[in-house]
C-alpha positions, 0 to 999 in steps of 0.5 A: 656036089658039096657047097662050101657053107656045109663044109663049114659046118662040119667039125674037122676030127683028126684020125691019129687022136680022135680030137676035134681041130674046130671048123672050116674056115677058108678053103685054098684053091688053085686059080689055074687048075681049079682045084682045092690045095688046102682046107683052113680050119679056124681054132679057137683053142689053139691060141699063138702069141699074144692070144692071137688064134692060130690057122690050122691048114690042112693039105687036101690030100690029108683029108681021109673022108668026109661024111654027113657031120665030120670031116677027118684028116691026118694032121700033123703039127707041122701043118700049123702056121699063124697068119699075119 
């Protein structure tokens, strides 16, 4: 069993180019089943409007592995969205 404070420690590496997205920030469940919809990772560097820090969400099945430091997903851009 994984907690949820070790999956923020994590850096979250996208597959396709090998970059770093940053950290989990927030975890999407399910209330009626239970399960993990999607991971939020939190991204200093990928600045929105204004300066504002964009959320990148992540569907949980884009997660390809995760292990002892890294998490790795498949991401594509339009999985990007800016909270309000």
């Amino acid at each position: 069993m994984i907690k949820i404070s070790d999956f923020q420690t994590k850096d979250v590496v996208n597959v396709a180019d090998g970059k770093k997205l940053g950290n989990i920030g927030d975890i999407d469940i399910n209330l009626n089943t239970g399960k993990i919809e999607a991971v939020i990772i939190n991204s200093s560097r990928m600045l929105g409007f204004f300066g504002k820090d964009e959320d990148v969400v992540i569907p949980w099945q884009n997660i390809v592995k995760i292990g002892a430091d890294v998490i790795l997903v498949r991401y594509k851009e339009t999985y990007e969205y800016e909270q309000k």
